[in-house]
N, C-alpha and C positions, 0 to 999 in steps of 0.2 A: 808592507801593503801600500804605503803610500807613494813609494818609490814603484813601484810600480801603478801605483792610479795614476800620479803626474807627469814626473822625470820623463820615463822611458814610453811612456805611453805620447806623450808630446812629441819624444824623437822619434817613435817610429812610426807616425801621422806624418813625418816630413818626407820618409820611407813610403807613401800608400802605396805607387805601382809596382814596387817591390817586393820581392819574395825576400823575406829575411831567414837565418839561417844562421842559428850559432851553435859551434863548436867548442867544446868543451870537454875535459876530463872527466869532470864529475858534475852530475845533477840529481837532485832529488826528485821523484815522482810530485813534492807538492809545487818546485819551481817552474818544472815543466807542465805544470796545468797553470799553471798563472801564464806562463809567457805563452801559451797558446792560445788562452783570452784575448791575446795583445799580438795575433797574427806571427808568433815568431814560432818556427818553428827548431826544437831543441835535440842536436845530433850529440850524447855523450858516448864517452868510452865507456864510463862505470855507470850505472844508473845502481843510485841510492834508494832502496826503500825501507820501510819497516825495520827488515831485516839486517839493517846495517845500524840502527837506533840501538845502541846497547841495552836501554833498558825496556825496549817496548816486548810485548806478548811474544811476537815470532823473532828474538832477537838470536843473531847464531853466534853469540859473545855466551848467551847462558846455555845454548841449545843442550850440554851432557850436565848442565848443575842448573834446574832453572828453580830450586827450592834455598837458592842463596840472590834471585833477581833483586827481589824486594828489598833487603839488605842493604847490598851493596848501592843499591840507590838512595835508599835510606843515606847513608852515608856520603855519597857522593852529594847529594843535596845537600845538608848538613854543613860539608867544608863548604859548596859551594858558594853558599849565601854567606858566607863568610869574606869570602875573598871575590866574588861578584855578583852581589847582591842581588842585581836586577835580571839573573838570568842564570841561578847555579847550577841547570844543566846544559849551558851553554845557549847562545843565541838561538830567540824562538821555540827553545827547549830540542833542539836541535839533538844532543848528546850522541854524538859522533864520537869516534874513537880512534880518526887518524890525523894527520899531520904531513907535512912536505916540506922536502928537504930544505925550501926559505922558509918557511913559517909556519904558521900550525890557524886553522880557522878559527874563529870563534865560537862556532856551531860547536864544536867541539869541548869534550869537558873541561868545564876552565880547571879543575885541581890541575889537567894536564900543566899549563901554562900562563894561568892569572898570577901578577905580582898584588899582593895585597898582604903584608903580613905571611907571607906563603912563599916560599922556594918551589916553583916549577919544576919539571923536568923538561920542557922545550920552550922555546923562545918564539914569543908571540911578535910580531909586525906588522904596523897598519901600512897600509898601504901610501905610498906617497904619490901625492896626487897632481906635485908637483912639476911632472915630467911632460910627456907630449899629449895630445887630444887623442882620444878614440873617435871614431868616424861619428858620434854624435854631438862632437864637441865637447866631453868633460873630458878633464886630465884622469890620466891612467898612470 
């Protein structure tokens, strides 16, 4: 939230006679109402909602067993807070359940890929930030 109250709401006041326009693979219905707030507007291939949350109400992870959701989140919470305390269903409570072929998100459930005491199955990578600028001037 606050990267988007400051950061990017800053850069894209430098942007005002422009039409902004980002492309993207993936976006969640709640990012694209934030960055609509903020004049941009959000063209994905995949749009995330509910329905991709493994553990929310319309999740199509439980859709033929949805009397084991509870459960398994049960549990998944459980290691979570174990091996990433501040967010054991993954950032924002995000609990996503995919990954890409460089790295895996952090919205994602961390049993997938948090080191903490815990053997992952994919391998997490922050980002390096250290490369070239994106047209608002932070490194990408």
């Amino acid at each position: 939230e606050d990267y988007f109250s400051n950061g990017l709401t800053k850069a894209i006041n430098n942007f005002s006679n422009e039409r902004i326009c980002l492309l993207t693979f993936f976006a969640s219905t709640e990012a694209i109402s934030e960055l609509s707030k903020i004049g941009v507007k959000v063209l994905p291939c995949i749009m995330l909602d509910e329905q991709s949350k493994v553990f929310s109400e319309s999740s199509m992870t439980f859709a033929k067993y949805p009397e084991i959701r509870k459960k398994c989140k049960d549990m998944c919470r459980h290691y979570g807070k174990k091996i990433y305390p501040d967010h054991p269903l993954g950032y924002r409570e995000g609990s996503y359940a995919f990954g890409l072929y460089y790295t895996i998100p952090n919205n994602s459930l961390p049993i997938f890929w948090a080191y903490n005491e815990w053997q992952p199955i994919f391998t997490r990578h922050d980002k390096n930030y250290g490369g070239m600028l994106d047209v608002f001037g932070r490194y990408v």
